[in-house]
C-alpha positions in Angstrom: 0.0 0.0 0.0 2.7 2.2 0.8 4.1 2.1 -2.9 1.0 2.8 -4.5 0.8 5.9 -2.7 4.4 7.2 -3.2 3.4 5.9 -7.1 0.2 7.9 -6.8 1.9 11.2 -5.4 3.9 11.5 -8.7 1.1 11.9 -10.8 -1.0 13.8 -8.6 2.0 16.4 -8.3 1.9 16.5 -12.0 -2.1 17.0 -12.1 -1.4 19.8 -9.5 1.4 21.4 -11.2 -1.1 21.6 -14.5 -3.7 22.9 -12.4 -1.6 25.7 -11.0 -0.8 26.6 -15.1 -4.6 26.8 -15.6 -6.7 27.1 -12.9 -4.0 29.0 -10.6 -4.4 27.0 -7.8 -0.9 26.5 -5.9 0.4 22.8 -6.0 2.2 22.9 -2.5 -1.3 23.8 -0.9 -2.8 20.3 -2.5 0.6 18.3 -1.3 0.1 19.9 2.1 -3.5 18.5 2.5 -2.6 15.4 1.1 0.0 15.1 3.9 -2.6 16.8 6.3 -5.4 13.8 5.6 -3.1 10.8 5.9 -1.5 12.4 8.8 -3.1 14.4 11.3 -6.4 13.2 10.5 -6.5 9.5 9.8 -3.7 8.8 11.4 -2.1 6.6 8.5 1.4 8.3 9.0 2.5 10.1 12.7 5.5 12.3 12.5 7.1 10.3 15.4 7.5 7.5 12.5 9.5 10.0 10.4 11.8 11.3 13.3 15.1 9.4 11.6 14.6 10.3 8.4 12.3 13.2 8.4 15.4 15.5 9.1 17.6 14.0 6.5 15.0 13.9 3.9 14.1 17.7 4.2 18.0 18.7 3.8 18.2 16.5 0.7 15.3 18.6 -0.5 16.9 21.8 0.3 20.3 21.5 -0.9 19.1 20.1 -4.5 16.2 22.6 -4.9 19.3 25.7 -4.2 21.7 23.9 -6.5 18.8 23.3 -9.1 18.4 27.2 -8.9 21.5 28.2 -8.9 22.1 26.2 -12.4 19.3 28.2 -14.1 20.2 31.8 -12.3 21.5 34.1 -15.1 25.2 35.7 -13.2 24.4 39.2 -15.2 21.1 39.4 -13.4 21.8 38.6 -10.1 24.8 41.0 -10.8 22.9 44.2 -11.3 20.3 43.5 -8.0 22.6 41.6 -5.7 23.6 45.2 -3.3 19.6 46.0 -3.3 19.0 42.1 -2.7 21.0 42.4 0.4 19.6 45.6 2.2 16.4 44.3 1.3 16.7 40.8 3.0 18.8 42.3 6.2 15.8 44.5 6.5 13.1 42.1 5.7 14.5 39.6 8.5 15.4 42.8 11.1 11.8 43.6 10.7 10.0 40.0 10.8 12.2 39.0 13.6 11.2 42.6 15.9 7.6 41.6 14.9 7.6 37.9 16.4 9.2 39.3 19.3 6.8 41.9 20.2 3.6 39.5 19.9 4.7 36.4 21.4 5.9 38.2 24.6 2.5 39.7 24.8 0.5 36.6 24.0 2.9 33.7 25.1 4.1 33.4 28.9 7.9 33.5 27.1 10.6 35.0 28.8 12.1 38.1 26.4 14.9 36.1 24.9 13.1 33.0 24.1 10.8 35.4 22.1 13.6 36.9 20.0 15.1 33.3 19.5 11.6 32.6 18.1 11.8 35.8 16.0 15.0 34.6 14.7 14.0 31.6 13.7 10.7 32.3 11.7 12.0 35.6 10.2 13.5 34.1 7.0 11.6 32.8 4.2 11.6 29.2 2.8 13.6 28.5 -0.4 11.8 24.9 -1.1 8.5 26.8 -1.0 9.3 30.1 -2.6 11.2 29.0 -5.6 9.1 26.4 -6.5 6.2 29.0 -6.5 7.7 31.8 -7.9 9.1 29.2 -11.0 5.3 28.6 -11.4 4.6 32.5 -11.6 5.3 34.7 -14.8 7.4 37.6 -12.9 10.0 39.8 -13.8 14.0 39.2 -13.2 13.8 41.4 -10.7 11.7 40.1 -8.6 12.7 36.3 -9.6 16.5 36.9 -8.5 15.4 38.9 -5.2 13.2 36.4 -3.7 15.5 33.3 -4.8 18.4 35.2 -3.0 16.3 36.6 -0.4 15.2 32.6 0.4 19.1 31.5 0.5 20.2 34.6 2.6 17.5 34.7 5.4 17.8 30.8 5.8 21.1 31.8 7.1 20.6 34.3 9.1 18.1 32.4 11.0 20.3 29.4 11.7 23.4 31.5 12.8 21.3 34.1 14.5 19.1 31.3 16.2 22.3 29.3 17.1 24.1 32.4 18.4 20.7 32.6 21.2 21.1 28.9 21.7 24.6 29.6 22.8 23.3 32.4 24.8 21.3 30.6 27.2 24.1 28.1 27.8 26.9 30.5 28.6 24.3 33.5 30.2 24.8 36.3 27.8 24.4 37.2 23.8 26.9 38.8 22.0 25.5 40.8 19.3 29.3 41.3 17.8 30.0 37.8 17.7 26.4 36.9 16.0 27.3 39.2 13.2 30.7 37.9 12.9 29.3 34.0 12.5 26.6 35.4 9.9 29.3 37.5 7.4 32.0 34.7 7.8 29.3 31.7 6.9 27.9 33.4 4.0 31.7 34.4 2.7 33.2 31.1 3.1 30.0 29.2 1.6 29.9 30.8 -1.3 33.9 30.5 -1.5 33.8 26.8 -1.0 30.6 26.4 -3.9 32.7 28.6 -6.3 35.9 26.9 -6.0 34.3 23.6 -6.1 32.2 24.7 -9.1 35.5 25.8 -10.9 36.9 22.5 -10.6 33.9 20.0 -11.2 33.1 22.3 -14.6 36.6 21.9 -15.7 36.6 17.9 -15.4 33.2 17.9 -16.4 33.8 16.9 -20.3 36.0 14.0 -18.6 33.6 12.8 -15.9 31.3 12.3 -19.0 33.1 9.8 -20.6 32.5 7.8 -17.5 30.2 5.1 -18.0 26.6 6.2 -15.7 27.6 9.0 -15.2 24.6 11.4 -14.9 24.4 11.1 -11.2 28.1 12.1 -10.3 27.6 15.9 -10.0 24.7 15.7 -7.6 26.7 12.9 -5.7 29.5 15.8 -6.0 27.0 18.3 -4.6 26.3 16.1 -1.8 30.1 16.0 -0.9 30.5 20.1 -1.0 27.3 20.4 1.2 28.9 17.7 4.0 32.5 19.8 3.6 30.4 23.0 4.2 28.5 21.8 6.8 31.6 19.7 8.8 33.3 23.4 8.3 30.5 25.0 10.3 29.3 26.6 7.5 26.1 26.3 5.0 26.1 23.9 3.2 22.8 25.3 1.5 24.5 28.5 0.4 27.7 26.4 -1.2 25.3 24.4 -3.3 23.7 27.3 -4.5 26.9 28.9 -5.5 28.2 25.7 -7.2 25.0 25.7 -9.1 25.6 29.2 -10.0 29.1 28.2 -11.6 27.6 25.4 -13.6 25.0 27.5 -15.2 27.4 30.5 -15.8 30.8 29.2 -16.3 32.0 31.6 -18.8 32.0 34.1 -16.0 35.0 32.0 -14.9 37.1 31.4 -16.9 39.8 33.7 -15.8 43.7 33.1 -17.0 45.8 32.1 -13.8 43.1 29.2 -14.0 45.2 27.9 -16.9 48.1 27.3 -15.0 46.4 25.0 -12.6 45.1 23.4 -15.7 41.2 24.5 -15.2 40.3 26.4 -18.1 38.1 25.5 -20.7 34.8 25.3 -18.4 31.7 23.0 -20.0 28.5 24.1 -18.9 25.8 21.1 -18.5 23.9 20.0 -21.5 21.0 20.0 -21.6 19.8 16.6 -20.8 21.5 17.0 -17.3 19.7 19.6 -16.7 16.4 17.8 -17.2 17.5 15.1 -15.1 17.8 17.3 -12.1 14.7 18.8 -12.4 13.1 15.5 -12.5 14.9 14.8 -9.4 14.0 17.9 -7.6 10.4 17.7 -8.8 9.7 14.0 -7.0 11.4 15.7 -3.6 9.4 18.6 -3.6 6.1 16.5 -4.0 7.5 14.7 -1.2 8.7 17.1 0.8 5.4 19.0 1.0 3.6 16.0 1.8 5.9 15.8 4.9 5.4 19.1 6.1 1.5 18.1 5.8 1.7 15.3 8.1 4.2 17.4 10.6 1.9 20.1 11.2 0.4 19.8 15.1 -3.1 20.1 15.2 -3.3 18.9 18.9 -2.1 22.1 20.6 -4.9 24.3 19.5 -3.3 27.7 21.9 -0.5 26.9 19.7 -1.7 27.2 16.4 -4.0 30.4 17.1 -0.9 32.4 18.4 0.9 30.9 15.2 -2.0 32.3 13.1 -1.7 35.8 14.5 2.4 35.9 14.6 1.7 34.8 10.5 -0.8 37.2 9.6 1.2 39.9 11.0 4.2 39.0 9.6 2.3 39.5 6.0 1.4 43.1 6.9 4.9 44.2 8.3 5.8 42.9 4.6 3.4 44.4 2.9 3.9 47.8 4.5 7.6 47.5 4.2 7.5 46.2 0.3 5.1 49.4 0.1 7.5 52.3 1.5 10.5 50.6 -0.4 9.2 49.9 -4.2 6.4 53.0 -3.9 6.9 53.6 -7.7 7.7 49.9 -9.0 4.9 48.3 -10.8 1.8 46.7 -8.5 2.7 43.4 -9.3 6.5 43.5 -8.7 5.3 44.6 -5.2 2.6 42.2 -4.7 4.8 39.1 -5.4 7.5 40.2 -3.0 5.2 41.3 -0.4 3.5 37.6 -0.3 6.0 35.7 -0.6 7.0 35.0 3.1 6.4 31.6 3.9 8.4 29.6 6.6 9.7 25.6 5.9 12.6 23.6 6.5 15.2 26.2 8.2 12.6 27.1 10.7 10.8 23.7 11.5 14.2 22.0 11.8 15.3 24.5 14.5 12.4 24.8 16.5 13.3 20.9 17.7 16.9 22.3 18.6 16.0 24.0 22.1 14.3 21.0 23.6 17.0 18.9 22.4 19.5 21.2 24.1 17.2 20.5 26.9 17.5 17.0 27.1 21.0 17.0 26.3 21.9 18.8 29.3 19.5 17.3 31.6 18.3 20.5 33.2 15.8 23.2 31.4 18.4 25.5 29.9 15.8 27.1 27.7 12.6 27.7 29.2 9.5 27.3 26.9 11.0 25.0 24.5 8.1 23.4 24.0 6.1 26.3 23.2 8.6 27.6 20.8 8.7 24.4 19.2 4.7 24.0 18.6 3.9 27.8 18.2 7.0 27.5 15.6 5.3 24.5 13.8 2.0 26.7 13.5 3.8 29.8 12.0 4.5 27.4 9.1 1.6 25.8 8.4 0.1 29.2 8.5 2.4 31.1 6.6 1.7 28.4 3.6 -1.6 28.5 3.5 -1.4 32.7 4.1 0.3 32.6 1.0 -0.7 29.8 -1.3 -4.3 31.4 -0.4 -2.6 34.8 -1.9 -1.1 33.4 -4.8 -4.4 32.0 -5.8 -6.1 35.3 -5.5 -3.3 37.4 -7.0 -1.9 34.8 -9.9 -3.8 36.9 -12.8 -2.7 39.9 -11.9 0.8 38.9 -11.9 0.5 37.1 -15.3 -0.7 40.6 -16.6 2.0 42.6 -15.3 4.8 40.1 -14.6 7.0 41.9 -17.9 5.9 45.7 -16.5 8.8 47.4 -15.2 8.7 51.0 -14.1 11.6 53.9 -13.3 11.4 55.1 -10.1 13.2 55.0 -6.7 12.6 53.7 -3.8 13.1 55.0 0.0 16.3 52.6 0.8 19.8 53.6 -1.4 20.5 50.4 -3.9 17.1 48.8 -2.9 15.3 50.6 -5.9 17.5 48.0 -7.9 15.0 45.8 -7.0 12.2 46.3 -6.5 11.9 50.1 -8.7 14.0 51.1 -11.4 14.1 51.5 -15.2 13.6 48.6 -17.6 16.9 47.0 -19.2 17.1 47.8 -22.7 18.0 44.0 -22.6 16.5 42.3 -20.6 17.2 38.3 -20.0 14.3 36.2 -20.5 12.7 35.2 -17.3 12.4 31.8 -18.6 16.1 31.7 -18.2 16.6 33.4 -14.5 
């Protein structure tokens, strides 16, 4: 029985994916519930059966979803929006994290600093939900490359920042130097480690294909740059984006010291390897949203109404702060940014970490732990449905618009790149962002 349903989840991911094309109904809503009805409600699957693999499973799903997007991220793109990108997501995450704060100490019994650790962990946004959607949407560059970055960045953020806490609690005190040391020297040294490894697998690539079988090798190879990453104390996430990013752009690399080490002459993928990934990362995203459907608690019910209100006002911040900033960009350019904000793996993989620091040292070193946990688990679910509910309403507009581009400025220097400014005379097809 079990194989007929992982059979049946294939094709109902495909139905769903068609249905999003024409009826504009989001296909991670309809994997949620599916994962909803044979969890939660008939019981068919409990999450304590997924406990050893769950984990493992949803990283898989992260790291190949980043390195799938990094492949088909055009460099010149992310080139001209990469300072506004930045400003944007620090103050994006500043914002979201100050929000959660502020309403779980009023409507939790939390102490202050195990509300900001649950701000930090929610405040990012979810890369295996937002570029899945925003593939499925007809936007601009613009707004394509910010929210794909945005997604990397902020997962980041919240595992150092939420770490940093973490570390807080166990030696008394937070260190607000140190935290943004960790965050700068993880995002520097993951993207140096997925470059240089994406210099050398593209140089040996036209040689690794003479191998017999040997489509698989560069995601195996992906898998052993996001274990270095990781064992390094770094993301591993972030180095498989930027190893994706050499692969789909190597001509950007080819730089002449390389041909004294021998690693000139870069080959980009063809185009059946690119295919194969997609496959690949197609059947673990149908997956992985099934999972995060049977995840969801529906047996805390305090829990999930504070998660609803944290959620909803996390949309608004957005919206008000996507407002002031990209005032004279086009309404969908603003719309699409300012809904997509929903939480996934970063954040439901640490809300586990403060009760395991719990157990693991015997004592209650973070109090609430279990409320962070479950009120974490709701902000998810919520968030998801916030804004697959959103991108149902608002899919027609931005298939109208997605090609508009206005001039005009916005209220934060270099964020105007973004999300206002001037049409390129030139503009790269979004298909191939």
């Amino acid at each position: 029985m079990t194989y007929i349903f992982l059979g049946l989840l294939i094709f109902c991911a495909h139905l769903f994916n068609a249905w999003f094309s024409k009826r504009r109904i989001p296909d991670v809503l309809l994997l949620m519930l599916i994962g909803i009805l044979v969890g939660p409600v008939s019981g068919w699957v409990k999450p304590e059966q997924l406990n050893d693999v769950g984990p493992v499973f949803a990283s898989l799903t992260l790291l190949f979803i980043l390195f799938d997007s990094g492949i088909d991220m055009r460099l010149d793109v992310v080139r001209r929006y990469w300072t506004g990108v930045v400003q944007v997501t620090f103050l994006s995450f500043v914002l979201s994290m100050a929000t959660v704060t502020v309403i779980a100490f009023y409507l939790t019994d939390l102490e202050l600093k195990a509300c900001m650790l649950l701000g930090g962990m929610v405040a990012g946004t979810a890369a295996a939900i937002v570029i899945p959607l925003v593939r499925q949407m007809k936007v601009s560059d613009k707004t394509r490359v910010t929210l794909v970055l945005e997604s990397a960045i902020s997962g980041v953020l919240c595992i150092v920042i939420s770490l940093a806490f973490i570390e807080g609690y166990k030696l008394g005190n937070v260190s607000i130097g140190s935290m943004l040391g960790r965050v700068f020297a993880s995002i520097l040294m993951s993207l140096i480690i997925g470059l240089v490894a994406g210099i050398v697998w593209s140089s040996f690539m036209e040689r690794v294909r003479k191998l017999q079988n040997s489509m698989f090798l560069t995601p195996a190879f992906v898998f052993i740059i996001y274990g270095i990453s990781e064992a390094l104390g770094y993301s591993g996430a972030i180095s498989a984006l930027a190893f994706g990013l050499v692969l789909g752009n190597p001509e950007y690399f080819e730089m002449s010291f390389l041909k004294k080490l021998k690693l000139h002459d870069m080959t980009p993928l063809a185009g059946t390897e690119k295919s194969f990934f997609k496959e690949f990362v197609f059947i673990l995203k149908t997956y992985f949203f099934v999972y995060i459907g049977i995840c969801i608690p529906f047996t805390n019910t305090t829990a999930l109404a504070y998660g609803a209100i944290i959620a909803a006002a996390l949309f608004v911040v957005r919206f008000i702060l996507v407002l002031i900033v990209g005032k004279n960009n086009t309404p969908v350019d603003r719309l699409t940014v300012s809904i997509m904000i929903p939480k996934g793996l970063v954040s439901a993989v640490l809300a586990s970490v403060p009760e395991q620091v719990n157990n693991a040292a015997g004592y209650t070193v973070i109090p609430g732990a279990v409320t962070i946990k479950y009120v974490t688990y709701s902000i998810i679910f919520c968030s998801i449905i916030i804004c697959s509910i959103l991108v149902l309403f608002t899919s027609k507009q931005t298939v109208k618009g997605a090609e508009e581009l206005t001039e005009g400025s916005g209220v934060l220097q270099g964020a105007e790149d973004i999300l206002s400014g001037e049409e390129e005379k030139d503009p790269v097809p979004a298909e191939s962002v």
